[in-house]
C-alpha positions in Angstrom: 20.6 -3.9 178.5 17.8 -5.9 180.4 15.7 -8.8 178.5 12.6 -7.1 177.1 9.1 -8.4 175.8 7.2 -7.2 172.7 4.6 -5.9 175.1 7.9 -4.0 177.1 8.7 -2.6 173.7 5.9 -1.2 172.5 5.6 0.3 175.6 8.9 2.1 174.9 7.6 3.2 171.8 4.4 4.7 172.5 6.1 6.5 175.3 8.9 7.4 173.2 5.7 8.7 170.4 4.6 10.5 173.5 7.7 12.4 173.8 8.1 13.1 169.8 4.5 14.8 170.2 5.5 17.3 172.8 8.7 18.2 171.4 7.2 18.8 168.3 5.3 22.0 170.2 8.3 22.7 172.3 10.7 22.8 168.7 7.8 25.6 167.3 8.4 27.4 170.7 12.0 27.7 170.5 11.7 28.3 166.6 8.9 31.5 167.3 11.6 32.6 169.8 14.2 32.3 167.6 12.1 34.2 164.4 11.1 37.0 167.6 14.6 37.8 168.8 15.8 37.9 165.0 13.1 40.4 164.3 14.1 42.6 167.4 17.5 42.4 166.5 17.4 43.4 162.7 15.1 46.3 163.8 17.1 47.8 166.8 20.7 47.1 164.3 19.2 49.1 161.4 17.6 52.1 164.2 21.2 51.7 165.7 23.1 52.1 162.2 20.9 55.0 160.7 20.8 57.0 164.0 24.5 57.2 163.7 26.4 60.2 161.9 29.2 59.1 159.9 30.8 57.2 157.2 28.9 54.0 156.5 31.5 51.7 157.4 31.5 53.6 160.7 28.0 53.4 160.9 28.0 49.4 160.7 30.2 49.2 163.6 28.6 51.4 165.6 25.3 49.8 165.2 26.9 46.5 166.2 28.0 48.2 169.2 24.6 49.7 169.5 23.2 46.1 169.6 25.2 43.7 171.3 22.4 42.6 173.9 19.7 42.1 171.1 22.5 40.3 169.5 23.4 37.7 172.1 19.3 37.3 172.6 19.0 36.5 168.9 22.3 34.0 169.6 20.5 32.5 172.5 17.6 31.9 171.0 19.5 30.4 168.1 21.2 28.2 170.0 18.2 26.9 172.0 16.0 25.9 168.7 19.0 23.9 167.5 19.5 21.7 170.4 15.3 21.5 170.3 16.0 20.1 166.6 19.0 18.1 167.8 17.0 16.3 171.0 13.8 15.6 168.0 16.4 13.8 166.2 17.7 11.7 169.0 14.4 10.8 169.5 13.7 9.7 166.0 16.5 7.7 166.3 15.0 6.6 169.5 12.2 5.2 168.0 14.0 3.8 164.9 15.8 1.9 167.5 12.8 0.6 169.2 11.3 -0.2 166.2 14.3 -2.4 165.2 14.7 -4.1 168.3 10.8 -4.7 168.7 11.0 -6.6 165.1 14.2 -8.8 166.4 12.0 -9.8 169.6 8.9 -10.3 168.0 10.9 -13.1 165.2 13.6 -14.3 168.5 9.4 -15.2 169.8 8.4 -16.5 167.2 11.3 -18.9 166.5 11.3 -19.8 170.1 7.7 -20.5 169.4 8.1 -22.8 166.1 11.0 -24.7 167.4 8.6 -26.7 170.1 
């Protein structure tokens, strides 16, 4: 890793801020999608599983049948909002990072400054 200044840093941080901010929106978009392709999925599953005529353990697997694509959407969706949450966290830990290695500049500075 390169030599960087307190000014270098905080740049890295408020860009790294930056990033948090939109990610925040883009985590609420995947987590709408997510709550939207549940919704479709519970409502087409129980349309599936009372239009069918039988048994109802017949009827359970028919309606998962029934609903395989709203299903995989709802899984899809799923999966997207989670690795949203997970690239938030990295960035957290981003900026816990930055933070640290800003305070060990800023004292490295200020010893280099004391010991003239």
């Amino acid at each position: 890793m390169e030599d960087l200044t307190p000014v270098q840093i905080e740049s890295k941080i408020r860009e790294c801020v930056t990033r948090i901010a939109r990610g925040i929106n883009h985590c609420n978009g995947t987590y709408q999608a997510k709550l939207r392709a549940s919704a479709v999925y519970d409502r087409a599953f129980a349309a599936a599983y009372m239009a069918h005529e039988g048994p109802a353990h017949e009827r359970k697997y028919a309606a998962e049948l029934a609903t395989q694509v709203e299903r995989q959407d709802r899984d899809v969706a799923d999966a997207a909002h989670r690795y949203a949450e997970s690239l938030a966290r990295g960035l957290r830990d981003e900026l816990d990072a930055l933070r640290s290695l800003g305070a060990s500049v800023r004292e490295a500075y200020r010893m280099a400054g004391s010991a003239s």
